[in-house]
Predicted model as a PDB file, atoms N, CA, C, CB and O in Angstrom, pLDDT in the B-factor column:
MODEL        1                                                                  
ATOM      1  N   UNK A   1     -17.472-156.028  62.083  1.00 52.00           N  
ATOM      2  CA  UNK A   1     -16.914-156.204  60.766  1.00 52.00           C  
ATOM      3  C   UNK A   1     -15.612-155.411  60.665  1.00 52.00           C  
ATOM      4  CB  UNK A   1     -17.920-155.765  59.681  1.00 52.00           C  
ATOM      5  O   UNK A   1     -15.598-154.193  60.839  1.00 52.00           O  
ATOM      6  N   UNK A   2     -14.449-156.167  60.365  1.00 59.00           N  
ATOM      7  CA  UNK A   2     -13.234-155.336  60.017  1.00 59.00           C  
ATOM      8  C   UNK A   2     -13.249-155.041  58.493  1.00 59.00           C  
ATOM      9  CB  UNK A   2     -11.859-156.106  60.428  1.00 59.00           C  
ATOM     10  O   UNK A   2     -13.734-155.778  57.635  1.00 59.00           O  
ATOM     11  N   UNK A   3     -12.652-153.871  58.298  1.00 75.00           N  
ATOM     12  CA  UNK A   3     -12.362-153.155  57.393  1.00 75.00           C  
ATOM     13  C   UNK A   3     -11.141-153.721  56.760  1.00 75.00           C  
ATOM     14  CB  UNK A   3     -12.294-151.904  57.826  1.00 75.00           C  
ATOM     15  O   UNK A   3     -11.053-154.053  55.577  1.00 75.00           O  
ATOM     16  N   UNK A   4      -9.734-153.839  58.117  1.00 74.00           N  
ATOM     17  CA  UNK A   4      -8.617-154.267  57.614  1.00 74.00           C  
ATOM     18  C   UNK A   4      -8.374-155.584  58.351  1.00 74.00           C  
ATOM     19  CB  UNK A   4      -7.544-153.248  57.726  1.00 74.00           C  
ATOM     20  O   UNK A   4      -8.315-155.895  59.540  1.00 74.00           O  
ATOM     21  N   UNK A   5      -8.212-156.481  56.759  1.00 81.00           N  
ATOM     22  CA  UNK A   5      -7.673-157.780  57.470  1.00 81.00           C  
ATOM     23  C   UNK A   5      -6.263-157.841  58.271  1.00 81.00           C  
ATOM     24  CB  UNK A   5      -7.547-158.818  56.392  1.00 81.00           C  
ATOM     25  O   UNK A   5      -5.738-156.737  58.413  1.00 81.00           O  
ATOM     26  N   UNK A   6      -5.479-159.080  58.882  1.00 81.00           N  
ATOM     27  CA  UNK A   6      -4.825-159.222  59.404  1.00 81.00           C  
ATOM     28  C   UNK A   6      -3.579-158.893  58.791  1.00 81.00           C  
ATOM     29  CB  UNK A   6      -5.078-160.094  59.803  1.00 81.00           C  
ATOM     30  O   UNK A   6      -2.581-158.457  59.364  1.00 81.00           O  
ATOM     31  N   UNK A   7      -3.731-159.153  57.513  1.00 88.00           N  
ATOM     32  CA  UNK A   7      -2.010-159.016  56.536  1.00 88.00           C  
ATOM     33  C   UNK A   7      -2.075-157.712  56.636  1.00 88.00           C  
ATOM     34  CB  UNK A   7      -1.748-159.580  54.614  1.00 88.00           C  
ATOM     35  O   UNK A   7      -1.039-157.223  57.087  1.00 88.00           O  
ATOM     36  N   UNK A   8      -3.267-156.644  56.274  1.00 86.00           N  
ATOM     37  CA  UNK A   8      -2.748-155.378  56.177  1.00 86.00           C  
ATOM     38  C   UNK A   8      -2.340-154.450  57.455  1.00 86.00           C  
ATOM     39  CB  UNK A   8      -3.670-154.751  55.453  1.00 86.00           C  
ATOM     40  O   UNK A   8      -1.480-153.602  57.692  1.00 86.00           O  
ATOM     41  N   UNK A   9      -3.492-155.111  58.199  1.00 82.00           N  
ATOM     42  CA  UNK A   9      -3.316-154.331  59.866  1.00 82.00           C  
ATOM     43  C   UNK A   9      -1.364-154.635  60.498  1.00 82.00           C  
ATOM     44  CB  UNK A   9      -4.855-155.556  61.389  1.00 82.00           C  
ATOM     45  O   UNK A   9      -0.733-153.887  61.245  1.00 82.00           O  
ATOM     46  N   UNK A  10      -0.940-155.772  59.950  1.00 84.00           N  
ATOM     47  CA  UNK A  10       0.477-155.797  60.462  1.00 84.00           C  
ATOM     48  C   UNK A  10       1.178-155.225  59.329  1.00 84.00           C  
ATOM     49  CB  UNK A  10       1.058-157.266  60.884  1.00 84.00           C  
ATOM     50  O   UNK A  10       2.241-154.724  59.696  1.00 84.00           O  
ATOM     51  N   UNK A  11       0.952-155.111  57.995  1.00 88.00           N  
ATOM     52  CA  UNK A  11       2.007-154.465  57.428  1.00 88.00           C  
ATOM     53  C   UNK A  11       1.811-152.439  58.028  1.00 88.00           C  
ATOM     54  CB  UNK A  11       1.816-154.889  55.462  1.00 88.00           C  
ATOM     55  O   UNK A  11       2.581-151.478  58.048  1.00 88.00           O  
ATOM     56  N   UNK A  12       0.729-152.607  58.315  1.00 84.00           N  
ATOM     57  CA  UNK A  12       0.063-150.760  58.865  1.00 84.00           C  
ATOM     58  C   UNK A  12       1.333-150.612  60.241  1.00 84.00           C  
ATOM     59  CB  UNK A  12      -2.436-150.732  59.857  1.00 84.00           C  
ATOM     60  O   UNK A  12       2.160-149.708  60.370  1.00 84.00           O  
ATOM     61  N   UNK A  13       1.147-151.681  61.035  1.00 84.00           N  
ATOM     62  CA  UNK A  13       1.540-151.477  62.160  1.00 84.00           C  
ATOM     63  C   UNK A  13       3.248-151.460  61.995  1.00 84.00           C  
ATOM     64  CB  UNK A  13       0.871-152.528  63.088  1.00 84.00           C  
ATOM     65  O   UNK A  13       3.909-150.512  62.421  1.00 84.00           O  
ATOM     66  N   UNK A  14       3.747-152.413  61.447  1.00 85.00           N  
ATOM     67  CA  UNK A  14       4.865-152.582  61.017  1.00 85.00           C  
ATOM     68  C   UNK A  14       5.896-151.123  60.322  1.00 85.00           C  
ATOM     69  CB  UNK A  14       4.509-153.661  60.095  1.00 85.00           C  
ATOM     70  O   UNK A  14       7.092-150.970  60.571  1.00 85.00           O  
ATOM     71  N   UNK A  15       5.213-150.371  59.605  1.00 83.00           N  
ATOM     72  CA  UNK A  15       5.322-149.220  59.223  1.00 83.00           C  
ATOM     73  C   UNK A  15       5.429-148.148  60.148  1.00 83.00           C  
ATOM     74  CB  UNK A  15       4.467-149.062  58.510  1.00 83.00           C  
ATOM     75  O   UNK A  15       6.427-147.430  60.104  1.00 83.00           O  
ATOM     76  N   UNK A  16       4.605-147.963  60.913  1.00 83.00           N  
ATOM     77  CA  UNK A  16       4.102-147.138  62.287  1.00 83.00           C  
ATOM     78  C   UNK A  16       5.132-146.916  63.655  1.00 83.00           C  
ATOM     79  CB  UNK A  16       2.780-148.016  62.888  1.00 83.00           C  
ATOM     80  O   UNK A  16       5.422-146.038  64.468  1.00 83.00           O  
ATOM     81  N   UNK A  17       5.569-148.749  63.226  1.00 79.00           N  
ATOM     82  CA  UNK A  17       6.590-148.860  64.666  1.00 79.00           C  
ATOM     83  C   UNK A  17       7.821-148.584  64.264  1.00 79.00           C  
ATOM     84  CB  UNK A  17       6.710-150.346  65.458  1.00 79.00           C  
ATOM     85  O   UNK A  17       8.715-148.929  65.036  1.00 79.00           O  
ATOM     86  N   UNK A  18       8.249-147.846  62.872  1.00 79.00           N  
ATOM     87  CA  UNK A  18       9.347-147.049  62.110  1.00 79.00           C  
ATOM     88  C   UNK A  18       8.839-145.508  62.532  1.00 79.00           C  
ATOM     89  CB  UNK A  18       9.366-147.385  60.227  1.00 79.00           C  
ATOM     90  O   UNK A  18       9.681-144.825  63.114  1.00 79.00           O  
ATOM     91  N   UNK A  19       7.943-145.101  62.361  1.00 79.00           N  
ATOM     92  CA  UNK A  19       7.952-143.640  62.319  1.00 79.00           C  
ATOM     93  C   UNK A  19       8.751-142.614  63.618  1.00 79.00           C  
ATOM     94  CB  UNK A  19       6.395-143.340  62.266  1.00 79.00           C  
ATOM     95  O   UNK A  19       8.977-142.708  64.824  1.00 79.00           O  
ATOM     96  N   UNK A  20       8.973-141.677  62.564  1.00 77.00           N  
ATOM     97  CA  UNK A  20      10.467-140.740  63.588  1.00 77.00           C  
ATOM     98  C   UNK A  20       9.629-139.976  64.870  1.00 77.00           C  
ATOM     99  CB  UNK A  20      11.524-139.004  62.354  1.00 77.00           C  
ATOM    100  O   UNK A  20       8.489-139.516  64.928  1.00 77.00           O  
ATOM    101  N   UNK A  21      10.699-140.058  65.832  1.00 78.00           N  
ATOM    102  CA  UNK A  21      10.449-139.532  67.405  1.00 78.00           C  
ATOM    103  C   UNK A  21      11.460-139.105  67.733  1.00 78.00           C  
ATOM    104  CB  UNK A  21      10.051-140.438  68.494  1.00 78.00           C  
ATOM    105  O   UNK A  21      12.404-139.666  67.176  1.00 78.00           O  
ATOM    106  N   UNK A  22      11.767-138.206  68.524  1.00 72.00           N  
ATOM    107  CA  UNK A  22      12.496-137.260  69.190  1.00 72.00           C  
ATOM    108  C   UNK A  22      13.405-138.544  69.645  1.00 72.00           C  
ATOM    109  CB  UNK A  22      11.669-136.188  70.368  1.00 72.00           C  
ATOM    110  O   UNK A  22      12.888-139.650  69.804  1.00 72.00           O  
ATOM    111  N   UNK A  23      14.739-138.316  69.832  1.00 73.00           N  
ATOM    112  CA  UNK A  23      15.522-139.427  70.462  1.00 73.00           C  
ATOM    113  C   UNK A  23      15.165-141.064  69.914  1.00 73.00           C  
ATOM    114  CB  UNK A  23      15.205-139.292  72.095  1.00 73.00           C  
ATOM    115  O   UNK A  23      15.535-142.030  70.581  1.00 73.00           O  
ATOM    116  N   UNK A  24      14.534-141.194  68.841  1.00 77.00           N  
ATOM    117  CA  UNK A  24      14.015-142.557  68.960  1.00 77.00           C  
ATOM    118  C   UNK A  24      13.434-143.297  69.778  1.00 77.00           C  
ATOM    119  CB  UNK A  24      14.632-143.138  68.824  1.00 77.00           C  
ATOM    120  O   UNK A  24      13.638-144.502  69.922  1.00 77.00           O  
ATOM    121  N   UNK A  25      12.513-142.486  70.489  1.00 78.00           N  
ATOM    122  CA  UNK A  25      12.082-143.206  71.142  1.00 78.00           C  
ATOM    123  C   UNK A  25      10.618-144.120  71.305  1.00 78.00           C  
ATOM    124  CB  UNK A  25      12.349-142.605  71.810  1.00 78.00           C  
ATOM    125  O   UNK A  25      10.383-145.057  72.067  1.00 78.00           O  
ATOM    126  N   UNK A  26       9.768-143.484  70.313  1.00 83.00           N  
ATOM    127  CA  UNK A  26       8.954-144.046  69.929  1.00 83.00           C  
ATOM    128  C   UNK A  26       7.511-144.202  71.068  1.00 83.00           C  
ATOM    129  CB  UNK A  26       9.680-145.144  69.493  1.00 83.00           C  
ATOM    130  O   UNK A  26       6.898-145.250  71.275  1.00 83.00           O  
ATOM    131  N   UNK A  27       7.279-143.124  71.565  1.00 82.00           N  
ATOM    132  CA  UNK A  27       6.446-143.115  72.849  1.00 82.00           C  
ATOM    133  C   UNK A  27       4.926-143.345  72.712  1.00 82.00           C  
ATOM    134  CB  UNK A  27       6.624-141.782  73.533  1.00 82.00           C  
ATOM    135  O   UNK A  27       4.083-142.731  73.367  1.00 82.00           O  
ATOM    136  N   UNK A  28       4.636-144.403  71.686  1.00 85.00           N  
ATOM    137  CA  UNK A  28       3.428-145.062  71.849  1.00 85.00           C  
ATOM    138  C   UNK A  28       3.857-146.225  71.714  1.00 85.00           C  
ATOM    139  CB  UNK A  28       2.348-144.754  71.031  1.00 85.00           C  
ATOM    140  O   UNK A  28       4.996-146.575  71.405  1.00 85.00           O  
ATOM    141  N   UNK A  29       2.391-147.244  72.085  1.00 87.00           N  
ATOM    142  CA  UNK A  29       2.074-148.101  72.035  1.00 87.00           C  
ATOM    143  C   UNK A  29       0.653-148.393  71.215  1.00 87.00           C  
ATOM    144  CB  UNK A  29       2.261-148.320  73.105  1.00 87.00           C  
ATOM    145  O   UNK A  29      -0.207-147.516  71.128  1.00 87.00           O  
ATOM    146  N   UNK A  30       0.485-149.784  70.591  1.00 87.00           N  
ATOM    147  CA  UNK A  30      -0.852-149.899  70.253  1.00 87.00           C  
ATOM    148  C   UNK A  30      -1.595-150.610  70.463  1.00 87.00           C  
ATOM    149  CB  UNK A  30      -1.056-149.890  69.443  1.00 87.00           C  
ATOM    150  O   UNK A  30      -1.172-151.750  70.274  1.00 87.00           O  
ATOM    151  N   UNK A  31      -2.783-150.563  70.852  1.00 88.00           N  
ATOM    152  CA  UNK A  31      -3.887-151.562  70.699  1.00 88.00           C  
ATOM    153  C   UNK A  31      -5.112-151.792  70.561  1.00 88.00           C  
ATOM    154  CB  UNK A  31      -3.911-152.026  71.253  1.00 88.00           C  
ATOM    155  O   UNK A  31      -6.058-151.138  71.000  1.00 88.00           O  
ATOM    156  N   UNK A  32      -5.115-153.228  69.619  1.00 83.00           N  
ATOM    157  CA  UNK A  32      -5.608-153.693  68.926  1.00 83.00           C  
ATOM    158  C   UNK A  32      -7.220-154.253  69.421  1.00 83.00           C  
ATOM    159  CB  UNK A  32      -4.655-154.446  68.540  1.00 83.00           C  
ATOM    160  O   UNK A  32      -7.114-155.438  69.737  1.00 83.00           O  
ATOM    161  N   UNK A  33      -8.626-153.771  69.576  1.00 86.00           N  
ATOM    162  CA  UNK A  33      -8.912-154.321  70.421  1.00 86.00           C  
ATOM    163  C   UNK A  33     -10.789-153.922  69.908  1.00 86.00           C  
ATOM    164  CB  UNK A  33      -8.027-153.840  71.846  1.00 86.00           C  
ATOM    165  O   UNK A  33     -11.346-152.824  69.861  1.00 86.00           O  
ATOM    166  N   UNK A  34     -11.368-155.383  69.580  1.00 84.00           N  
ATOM    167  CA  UNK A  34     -12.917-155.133  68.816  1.00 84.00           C  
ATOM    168  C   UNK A  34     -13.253-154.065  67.887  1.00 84.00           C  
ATOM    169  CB  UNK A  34     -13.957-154.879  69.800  1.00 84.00           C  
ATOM    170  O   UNK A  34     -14.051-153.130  67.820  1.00 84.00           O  
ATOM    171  N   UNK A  35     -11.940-154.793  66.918  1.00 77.00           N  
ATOM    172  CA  UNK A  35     -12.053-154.240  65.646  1.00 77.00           C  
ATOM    173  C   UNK A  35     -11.234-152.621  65.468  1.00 77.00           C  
ATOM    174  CB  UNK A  35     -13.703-154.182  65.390  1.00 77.00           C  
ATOM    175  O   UNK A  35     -11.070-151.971  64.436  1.00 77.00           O  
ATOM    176  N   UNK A  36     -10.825-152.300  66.866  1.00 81.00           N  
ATOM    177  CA  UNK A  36     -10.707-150.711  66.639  1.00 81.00           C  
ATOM    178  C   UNK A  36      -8.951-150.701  67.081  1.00 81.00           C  
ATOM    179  CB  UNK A  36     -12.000-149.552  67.897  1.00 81.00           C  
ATOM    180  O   UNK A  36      -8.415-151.427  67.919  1.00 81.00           O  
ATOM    181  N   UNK A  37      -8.324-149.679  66.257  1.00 81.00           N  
ATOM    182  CA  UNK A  37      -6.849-149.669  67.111  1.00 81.00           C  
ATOM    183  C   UNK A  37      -6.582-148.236  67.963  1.00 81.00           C  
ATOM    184  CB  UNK A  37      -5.448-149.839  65.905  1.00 81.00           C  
ATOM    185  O   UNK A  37      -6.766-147.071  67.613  1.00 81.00           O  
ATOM    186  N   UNK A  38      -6.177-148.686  68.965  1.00 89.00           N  
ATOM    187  CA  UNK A  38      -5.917-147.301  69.731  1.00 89.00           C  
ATOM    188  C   UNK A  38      -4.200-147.226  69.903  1.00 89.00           C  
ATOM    189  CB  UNK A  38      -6.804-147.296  71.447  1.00 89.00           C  
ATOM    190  O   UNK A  38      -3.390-148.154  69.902  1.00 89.00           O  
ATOM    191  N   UNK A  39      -3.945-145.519  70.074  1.00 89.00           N  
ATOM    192  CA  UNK A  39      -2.755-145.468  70.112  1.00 89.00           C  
ATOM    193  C   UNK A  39      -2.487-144.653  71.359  1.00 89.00           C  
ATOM    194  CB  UNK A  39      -2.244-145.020  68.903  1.00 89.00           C  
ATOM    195  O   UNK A  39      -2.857-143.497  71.565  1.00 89.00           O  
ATOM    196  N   UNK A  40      -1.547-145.705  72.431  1.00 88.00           N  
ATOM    197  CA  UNK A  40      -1.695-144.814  73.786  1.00 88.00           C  
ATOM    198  C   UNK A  40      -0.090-144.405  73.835  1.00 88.00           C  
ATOM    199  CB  UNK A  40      -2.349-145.800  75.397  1.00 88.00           C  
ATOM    200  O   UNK A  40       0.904-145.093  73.606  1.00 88.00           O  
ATOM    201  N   UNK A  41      -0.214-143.120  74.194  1.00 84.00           N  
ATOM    202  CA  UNK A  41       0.854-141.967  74.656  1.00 84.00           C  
ATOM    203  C   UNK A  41       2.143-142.612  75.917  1.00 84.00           C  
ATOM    204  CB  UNK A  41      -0.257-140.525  75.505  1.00 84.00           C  
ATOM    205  O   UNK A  41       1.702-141.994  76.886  1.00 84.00           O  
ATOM    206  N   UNK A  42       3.095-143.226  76.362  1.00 83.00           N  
ATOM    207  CA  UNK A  42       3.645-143.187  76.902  1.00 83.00           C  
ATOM    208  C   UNK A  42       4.498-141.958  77.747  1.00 83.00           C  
ATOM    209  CB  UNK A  42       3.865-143.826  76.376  1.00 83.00           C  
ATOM    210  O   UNK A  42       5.695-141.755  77.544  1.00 83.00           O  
ATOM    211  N   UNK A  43       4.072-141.552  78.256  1.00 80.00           N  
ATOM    212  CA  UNK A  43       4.915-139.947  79.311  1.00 80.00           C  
ATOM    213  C   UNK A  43       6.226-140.665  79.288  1.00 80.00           C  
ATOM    214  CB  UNK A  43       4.265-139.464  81.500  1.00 80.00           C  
ATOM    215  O   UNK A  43       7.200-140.351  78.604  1.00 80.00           O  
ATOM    216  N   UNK A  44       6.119-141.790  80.223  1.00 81.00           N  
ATOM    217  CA  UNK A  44       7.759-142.505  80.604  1.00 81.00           C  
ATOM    218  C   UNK A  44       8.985-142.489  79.167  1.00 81.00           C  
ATOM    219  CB  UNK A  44       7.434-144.565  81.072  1.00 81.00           C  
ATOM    220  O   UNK A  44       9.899-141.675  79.028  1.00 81.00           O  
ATOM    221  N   UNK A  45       8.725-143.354  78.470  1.00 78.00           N  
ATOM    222  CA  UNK A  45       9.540-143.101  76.860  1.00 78.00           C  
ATOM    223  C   UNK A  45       9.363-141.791  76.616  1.00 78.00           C  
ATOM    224  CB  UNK A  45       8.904-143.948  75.428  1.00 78.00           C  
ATOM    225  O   UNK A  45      10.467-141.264  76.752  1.00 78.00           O  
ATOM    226  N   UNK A  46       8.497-140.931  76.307  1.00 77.00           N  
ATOM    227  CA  UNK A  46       8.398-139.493  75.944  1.00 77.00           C  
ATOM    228  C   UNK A  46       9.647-138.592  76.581  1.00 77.00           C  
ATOM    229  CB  UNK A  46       6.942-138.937  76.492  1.00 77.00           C  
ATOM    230  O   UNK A  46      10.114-137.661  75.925  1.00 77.00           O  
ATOM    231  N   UNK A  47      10.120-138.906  77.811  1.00 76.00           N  
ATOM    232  CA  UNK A  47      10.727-138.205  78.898  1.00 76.00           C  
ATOM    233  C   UNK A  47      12.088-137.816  78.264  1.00 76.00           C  
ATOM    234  CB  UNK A  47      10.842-139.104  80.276  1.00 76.00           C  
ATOM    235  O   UNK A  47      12.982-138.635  78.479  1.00 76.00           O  
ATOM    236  N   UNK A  48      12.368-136.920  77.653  1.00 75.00           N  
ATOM    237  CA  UNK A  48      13.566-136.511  77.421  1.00 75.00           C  
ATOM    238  C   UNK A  48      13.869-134.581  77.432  1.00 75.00           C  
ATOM    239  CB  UNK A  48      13.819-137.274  76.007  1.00 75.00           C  
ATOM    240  O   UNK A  48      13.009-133.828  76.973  1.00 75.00           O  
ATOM    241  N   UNK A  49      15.176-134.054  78.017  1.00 75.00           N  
ATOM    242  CA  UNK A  49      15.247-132.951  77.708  1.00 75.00           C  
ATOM    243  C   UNK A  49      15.296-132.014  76.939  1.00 75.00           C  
ATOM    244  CB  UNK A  49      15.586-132.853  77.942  1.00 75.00           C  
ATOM    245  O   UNK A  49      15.600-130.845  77.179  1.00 75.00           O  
ATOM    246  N   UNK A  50      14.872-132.694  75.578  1.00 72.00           N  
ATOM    247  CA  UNK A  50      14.624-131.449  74.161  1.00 72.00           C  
ATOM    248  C   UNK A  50      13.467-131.778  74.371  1.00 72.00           C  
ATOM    249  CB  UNK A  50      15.226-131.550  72.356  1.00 72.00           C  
ATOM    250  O   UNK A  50      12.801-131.085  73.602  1.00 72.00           O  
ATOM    251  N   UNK A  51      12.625-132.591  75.104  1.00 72.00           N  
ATOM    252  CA  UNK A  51      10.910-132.663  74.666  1.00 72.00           C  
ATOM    253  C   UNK A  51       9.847-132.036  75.806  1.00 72.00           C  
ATOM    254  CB  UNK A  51      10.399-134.455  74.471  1.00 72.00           C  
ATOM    255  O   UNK A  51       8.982-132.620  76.460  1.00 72.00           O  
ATOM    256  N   UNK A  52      10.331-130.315  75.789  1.00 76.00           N  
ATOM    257  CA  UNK A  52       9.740-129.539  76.925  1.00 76.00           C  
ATOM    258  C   UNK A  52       8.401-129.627  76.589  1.00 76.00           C  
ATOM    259  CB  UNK A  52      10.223-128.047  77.116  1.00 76.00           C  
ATOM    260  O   UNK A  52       8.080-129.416  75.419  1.00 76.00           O  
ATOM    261  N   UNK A  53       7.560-129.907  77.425  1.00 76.00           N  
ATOM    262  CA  UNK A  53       6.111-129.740  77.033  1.00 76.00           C  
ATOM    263  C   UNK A  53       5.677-130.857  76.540  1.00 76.00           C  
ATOM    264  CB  UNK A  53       5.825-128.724  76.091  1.00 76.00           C  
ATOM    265  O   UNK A  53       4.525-130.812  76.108  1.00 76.00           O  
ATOM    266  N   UNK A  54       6.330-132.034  76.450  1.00 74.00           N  
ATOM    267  CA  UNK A  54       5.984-132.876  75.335  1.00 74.00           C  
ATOM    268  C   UNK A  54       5.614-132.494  73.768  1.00 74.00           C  
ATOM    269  CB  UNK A  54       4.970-133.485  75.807  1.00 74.00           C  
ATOM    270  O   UNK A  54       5.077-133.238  72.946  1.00 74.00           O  
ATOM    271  N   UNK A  55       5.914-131.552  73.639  1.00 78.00           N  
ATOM    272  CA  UNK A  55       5.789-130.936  72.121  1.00 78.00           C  
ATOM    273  C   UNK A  55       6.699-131.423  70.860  1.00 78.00           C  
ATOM    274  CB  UNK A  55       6.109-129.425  72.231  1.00 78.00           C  
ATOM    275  O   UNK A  55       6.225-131.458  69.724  1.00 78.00           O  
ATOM    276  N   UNK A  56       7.702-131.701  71.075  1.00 79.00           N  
ATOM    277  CA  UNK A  56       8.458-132.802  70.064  1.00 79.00           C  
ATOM    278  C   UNK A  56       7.720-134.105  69.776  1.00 79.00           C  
ATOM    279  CB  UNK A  56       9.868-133.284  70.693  1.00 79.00           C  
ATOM    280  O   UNK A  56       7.750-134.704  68.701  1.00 79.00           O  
ATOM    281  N   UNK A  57       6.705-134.659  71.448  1.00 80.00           N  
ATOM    282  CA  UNK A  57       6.157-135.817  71.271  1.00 80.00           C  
ATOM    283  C   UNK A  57       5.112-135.860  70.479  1.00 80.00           C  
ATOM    284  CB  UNK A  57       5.881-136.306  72.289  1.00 80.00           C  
ATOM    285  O   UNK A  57       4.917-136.818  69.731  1.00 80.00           O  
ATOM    286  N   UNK A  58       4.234-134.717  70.559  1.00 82.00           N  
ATOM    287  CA  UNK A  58       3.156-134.016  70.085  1.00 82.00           C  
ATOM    288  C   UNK A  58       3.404-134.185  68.154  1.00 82.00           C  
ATOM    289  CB  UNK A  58       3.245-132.244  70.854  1.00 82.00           C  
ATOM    290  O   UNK A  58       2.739-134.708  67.260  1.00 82.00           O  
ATOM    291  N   UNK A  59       4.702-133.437  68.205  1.00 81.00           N  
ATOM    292  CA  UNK A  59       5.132-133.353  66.216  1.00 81.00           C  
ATOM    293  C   UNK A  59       4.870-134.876  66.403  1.00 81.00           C  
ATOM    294  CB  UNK A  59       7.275-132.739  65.353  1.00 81.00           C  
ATOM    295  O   UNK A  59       3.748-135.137  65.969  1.00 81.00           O  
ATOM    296  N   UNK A  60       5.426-135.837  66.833  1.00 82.00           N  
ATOM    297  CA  UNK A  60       6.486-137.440  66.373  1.00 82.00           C  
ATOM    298  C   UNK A  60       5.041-138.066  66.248  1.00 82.00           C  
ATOM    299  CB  UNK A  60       7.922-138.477  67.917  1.00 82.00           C  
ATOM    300  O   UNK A  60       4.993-139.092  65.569  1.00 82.00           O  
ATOM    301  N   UNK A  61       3.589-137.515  66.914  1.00 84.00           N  
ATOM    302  CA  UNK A  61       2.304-138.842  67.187  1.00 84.00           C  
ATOM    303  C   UNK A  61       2.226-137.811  65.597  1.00 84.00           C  
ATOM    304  CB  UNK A  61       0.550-138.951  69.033  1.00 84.00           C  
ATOM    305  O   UNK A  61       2.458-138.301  64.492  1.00 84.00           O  
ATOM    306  N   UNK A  62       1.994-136.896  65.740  1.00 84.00           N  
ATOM    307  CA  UNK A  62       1.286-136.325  64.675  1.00 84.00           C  
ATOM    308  C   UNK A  62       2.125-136.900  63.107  1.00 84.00           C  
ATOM    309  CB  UNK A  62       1.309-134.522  64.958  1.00 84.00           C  
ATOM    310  O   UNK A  62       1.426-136.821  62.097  1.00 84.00           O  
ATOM    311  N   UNK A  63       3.144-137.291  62.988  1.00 83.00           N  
ATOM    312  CA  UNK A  63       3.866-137.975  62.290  1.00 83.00           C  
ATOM    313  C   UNK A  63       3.346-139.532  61.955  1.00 83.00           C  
ATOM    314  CB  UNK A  63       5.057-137.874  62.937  1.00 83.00           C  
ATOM    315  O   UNK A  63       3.261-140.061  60.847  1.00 83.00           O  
ATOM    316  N   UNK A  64       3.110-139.945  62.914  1.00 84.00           N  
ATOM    317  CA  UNK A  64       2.839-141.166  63.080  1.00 84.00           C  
ATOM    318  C   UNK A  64       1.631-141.400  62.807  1.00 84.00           C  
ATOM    319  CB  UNK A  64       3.121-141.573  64.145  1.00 84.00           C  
ATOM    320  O   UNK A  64       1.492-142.590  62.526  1.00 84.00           O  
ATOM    321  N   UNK A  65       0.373-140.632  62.740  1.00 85.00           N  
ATOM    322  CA  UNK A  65      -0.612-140.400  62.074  1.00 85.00           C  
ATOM    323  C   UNK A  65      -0.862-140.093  60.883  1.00 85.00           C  
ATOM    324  CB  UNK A  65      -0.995-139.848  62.482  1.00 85.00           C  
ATOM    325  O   UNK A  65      -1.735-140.744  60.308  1.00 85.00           O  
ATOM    326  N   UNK A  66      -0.239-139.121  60.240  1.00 84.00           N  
ATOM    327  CA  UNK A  66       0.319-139.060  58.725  1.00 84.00           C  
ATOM    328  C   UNK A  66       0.793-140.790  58.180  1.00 84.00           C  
ATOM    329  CB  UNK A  66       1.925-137.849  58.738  1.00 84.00           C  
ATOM    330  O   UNK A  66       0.385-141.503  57.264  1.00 84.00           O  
ATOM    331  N   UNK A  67       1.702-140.952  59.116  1.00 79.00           N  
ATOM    332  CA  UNK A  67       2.756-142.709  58.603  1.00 79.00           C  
ATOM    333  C   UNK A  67       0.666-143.373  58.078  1.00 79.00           C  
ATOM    334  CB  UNK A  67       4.145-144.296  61.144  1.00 79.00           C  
ATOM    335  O   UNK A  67       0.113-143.628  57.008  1.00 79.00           O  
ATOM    336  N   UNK A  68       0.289-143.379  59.308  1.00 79.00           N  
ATOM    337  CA  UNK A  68      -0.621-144.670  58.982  1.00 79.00           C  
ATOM    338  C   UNK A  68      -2.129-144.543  58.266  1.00 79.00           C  
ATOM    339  CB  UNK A  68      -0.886-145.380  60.385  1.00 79.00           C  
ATOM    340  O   UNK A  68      -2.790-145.555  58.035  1.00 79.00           O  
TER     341      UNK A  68                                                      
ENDMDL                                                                          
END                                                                             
């Protein structure tokens, strides 16, 4: 049983794939998959030299969790 239909799950996602990241880069991805959405971490996009530790990436998911 879904919770969120299709109109809202894309206006959610739609929102999400705005939220701020270090360089713009936006180092997730999502998916959609028996009812549940997962949000996976990209290292490769993440890869930039203000983002020691991945800790800028760390603020930008935690942002992006707030967004949705």
């Amino acid at each position: 049983m879904n919770i969120l239909d299709q109109t809202q799950l894309k206006s959610i996602l739609r929102a999400a794939l705005r939220a701020p990241s270090g360089d713009n880069s936006q180092p997730w991805r999502f998916r959609w998959r028996d009812g549940h959405l997962s949000i996976l971490f990209s290292r490769q996009r993440a890869r930039h030299v203000l983002d020691a530790g991945h800790s800028a990436s760390q603020i930008a998911l935690g942002c992006l969790l707030e967004l949705l």
